[in-house]
N, C-alpha and C positions, 0 to 999 in steps of 0.2 A: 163433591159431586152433588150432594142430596142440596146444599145452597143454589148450587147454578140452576137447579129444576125448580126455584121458589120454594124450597120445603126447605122444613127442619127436623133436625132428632130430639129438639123438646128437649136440649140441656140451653147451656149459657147461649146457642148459636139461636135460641129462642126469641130470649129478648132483643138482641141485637136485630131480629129482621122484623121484630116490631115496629125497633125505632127507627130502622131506617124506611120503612113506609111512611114514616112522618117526616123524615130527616133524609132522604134520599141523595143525599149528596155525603153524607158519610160511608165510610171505607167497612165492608162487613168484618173485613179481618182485624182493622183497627176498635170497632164497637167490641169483638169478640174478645177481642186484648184487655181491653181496660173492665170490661166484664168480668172475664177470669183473672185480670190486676188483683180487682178489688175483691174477689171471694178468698185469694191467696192471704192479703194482707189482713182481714178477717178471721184468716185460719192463723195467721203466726200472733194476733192481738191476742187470739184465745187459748191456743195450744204449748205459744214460745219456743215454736221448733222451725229456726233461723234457715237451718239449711236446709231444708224440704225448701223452704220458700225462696230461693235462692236457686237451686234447681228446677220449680218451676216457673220460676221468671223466667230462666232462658228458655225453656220449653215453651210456653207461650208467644214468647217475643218470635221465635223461630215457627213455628202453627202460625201465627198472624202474619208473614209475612211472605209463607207460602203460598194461606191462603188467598191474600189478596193479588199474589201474580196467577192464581190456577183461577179466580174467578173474573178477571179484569186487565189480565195481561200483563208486556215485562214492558214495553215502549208506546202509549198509546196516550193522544190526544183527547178532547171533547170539543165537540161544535159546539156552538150556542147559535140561533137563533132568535131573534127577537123581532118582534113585532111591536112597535109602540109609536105613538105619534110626540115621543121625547127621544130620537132618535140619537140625536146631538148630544144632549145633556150626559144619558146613558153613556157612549161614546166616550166624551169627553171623559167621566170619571171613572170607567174601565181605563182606559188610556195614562191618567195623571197615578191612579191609587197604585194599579194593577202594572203599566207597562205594559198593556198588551192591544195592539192593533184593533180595529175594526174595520170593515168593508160593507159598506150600502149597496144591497143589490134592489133593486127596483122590480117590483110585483105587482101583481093584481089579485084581488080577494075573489074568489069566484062567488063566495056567499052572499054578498052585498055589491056584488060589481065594481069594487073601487079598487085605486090603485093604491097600492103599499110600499110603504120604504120597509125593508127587511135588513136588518143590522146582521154582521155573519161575525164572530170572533170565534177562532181556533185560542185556546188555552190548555194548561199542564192541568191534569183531575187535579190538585191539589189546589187551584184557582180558582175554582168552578164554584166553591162556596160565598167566596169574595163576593163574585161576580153574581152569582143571584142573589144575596142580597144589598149590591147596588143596584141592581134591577127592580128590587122588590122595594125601596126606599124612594128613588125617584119618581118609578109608575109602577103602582101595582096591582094594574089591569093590564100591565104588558102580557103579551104571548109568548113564554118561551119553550123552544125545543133544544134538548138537551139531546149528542148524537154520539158515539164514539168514533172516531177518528183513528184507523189501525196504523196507518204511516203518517207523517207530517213532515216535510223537510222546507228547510229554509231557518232564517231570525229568531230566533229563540226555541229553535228543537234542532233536530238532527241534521246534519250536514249533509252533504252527497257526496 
């Protein structure tokens, strides 16, 4: 709960919400995992007591993957929108790399009056890193928003 409120308790779930303000596309229960991995793996290099570390491996793995469904849910999607005038290219290599659709909805920029191609891809969080950085390799003066998605049904998620 103190995660979902942007805060932390100032242990390992510290750094982890460090890096995910740089790294925002990683999973806080996965950062918090491999965090407490590697302090465990540390403890058994130093101490050589196997099954402590052994028991908190599952502990761990089992906390990270609670807490990644109590901060971000059990079935849920992300939008991407994008703004860029490589709308195609992006497209194309989300499409070839990824297998995942896109749709061009047509806009208008109110701040400069112009009209905009706005690219829409629904993708699984687990994509989403792919995908911005095909974003961020082709044009990376695109605009993207990143949105969650609480249902999604149809081609590559959930059926009706």
């Amino acid at each position: 709960m103190v995660l979902k409120a942007n805060a932390s308790t100032g242990g390992s779930d510290l750094l982890a919400v460090i890096i995910k303000k740089f790294k925002p596309y990683f999973h806080t229960g996965k950062l918090i995992m491999i965090i407490d991995s590697i302090i465990v793996i540390l403890n058994v290099i130093t101490f050589k007591q196997l099954e402590i570390a052994l028991y908190s491996g599952i502990s761990i793995y089992i906390m990270g993957k609670v807490m990644d469904i109590f901060l971000e849910g059990i079935h849920f999607a992300k939008i991407i929108y994008i703004i860029s005038d490589k709308n195609e290219d992006i497209s194309n290599k989300i499409n070839k790399d990824i297998g995942r659709g896109t749709t061009l909805l047509y806009g208008r920029g109110m701040y400069k009056g112009e009209n905009r191609n706005i690219l829409l891809c629904v993708a699984s969080r687990n994509e989403i890193g792919q995908i911005t950085q095909i974003i961020k390799k082709i044009d990376k003066h695109a605009f993207t928003i990143i949105s969650n998605a609480r249902e999604v049904f149809g081609k590559g998620f959930k059926q009706n």
